[in-house]
C-alpha positions, 0 to 999 in steps of 0.5 A: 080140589085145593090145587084148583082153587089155589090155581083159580085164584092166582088167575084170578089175582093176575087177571085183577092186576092187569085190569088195574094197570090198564085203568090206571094206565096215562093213555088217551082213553083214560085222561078223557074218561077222567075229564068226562067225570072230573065234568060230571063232578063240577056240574054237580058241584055248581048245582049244589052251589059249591062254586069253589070245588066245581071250579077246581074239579073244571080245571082238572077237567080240562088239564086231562082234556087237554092231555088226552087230545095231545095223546091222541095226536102223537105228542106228549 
């Protein structure tokens, strides 16, 4: 029974290590996925009047913005 357990949570380890690299991965689908939330962020900033971080959070939104629609067009 200990054998299964040990075997499980090795999978279970690998399977986790692997869905981290492809979060964390420099592809299209993640420089957009991290714009729409650095957009997010600002306008929450911006309501809360913090215009400074609302600014810096729009900068990267459009750094990955921009990043993401090289990628997806091929260039890098």
């Amino acid at each position: 029974m200990n054998q299964y357990i040990i075997i499980i949570g090795i999978i279970v380890a690998f399977l986790a290590v692997i869905a981290i690299y492809f979060y964390m991965k420099d592809s299209a689908r993640n420089n957009f996925r991290r714009a729409k939330k650095h957009h997010k962020l600002a306008e929450k900033k911006y309501k809360k009047k913090e215009f400074g971080e609302a600014d810096e959070h729009y900068e990267l939104s459009n750094f990955y913005r921009e990043k993401a629609e090289m990628q997806a067009r091929g260039e890098k």
